[in-house]
N, C-alpha and C positions, 0 to 999 in steps of 0.2 A: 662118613665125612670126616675130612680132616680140620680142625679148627686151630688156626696160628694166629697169634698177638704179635702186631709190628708197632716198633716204638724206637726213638730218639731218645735214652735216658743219661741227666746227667747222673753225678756220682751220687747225690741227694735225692735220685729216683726223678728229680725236676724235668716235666714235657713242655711245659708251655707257661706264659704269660700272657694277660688280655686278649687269650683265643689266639693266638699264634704261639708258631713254632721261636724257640728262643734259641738254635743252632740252624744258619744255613750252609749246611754238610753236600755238594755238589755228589759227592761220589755218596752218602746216605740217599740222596734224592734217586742216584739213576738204582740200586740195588732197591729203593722200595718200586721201584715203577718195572726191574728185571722180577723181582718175586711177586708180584701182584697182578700184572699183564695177565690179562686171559683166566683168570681167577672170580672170584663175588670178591666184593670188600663191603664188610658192615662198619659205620659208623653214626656215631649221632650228629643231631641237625646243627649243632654248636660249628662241630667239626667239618660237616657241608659246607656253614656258611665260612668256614676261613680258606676255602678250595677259590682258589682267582679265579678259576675258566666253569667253575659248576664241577658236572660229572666228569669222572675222570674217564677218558678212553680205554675202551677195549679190556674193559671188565664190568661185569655184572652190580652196579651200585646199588647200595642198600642202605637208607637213613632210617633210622630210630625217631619217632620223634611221637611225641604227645599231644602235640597242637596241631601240625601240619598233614594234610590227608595226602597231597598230591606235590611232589619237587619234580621239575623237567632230568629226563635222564635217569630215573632213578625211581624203586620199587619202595615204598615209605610202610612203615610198621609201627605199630604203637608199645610195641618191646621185644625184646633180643630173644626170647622164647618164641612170638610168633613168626619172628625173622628166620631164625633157623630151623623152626621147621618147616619152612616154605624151600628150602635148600634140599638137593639130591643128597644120598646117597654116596654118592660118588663125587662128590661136591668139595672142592680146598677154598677154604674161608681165611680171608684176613682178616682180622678185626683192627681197623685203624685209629681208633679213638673216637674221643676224648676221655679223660680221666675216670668219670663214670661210667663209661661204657666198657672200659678196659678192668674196672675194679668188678662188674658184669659179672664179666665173661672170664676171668684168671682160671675161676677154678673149675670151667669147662674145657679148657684151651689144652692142646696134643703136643703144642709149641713155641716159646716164644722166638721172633727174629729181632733183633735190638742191636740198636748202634750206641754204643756205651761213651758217654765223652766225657774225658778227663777233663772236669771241670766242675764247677759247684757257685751255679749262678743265686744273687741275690734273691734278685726281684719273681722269683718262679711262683703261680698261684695252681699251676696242676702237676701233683703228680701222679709215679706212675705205681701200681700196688708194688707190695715188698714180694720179693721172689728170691729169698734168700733160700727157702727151701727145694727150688730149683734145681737140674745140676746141669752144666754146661758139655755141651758134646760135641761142638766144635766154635774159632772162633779164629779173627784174621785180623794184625793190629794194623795201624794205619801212622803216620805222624803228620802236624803239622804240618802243612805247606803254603804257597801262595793264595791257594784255591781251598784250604781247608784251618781253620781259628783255633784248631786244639787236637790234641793228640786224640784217636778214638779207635773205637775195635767192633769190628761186628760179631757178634756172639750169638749161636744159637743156643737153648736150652729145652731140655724134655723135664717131663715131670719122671720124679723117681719112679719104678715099677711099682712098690708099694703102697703109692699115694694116688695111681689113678684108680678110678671108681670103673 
């Protein structure tokens, strides 16, 4: 099984405020919905509940959650070890958040996929783990536009060879 971390980071590693998302990135939105389509996505119930429409289509939903047995659309676990073991083999995992679930799973993860935004907002109360020990293996820049609030880049990252277990 392949296991990837997708995340919106600003430059201060900042994902969110008061349960949402603090960048809305139009071309970040359609590339998490092109690498996650047809895919499981694990996240916690925090992060469920800030999804507008519930489960997301046409991928295998997964919440985390301690309190809740049962969310419509979706396969509910009471932690990210019995989540993924309920996953194939042959299984590519996104882990979508939130901050704790991403601080989880970092150092299980084969990949991160992240939208990096030139930026370094105030009010941010989640972030995302440091991944400076990371190294980047490819990455595509973006700038401002009408449709987009800040310069940004999507970057992919592997773990060194000699740091995976």
């Amino acid at each position: 099984m392949r296991i990837n971390i997708i995340a919106a980071v600003a430059q201060n590693r900042a994902i969110g405020h008061k349960n949402k998302l603090i960048y809305w990135l139009p071309d970040d939105l359609k590339r998490f919905k092109q690498l996650t389509t047809g895919h499981t996505i694990i996240m916690g119930r925090k992060t469920y509940d800030s999804l507008p429409k519930g489960a997301l289509p046409n991928r295998r939903n997964v919440v985390i959650s301690s309190s809740m047995t049962h969310i419509p659309g979706c396969e509910v676990f009471p932690s990210i070890k019995d989540a993924i073991a309920c996953c194939a083999p042959d299984e590519e995992i996104y882990i979508i958040g939130g901050a704790s679930i991403y601080e989880q799973t970092i150092s299980m993860a084969d990949r991160l996929c992240l939208t990096e935004i030139a930026d370094t907002p105030e009010n941010a109360d989640a972030f995302f783990p440091d991944y400076s020990e990371w190294h980047e293996v490819w990455h595509e820049n973006h700038l401002q536009d009408e449709r987009h609030t800040h310069n940004f880049r999507f970057a992919d990252y592997e773990r060194g060879e000699e740091e995976q277990l």
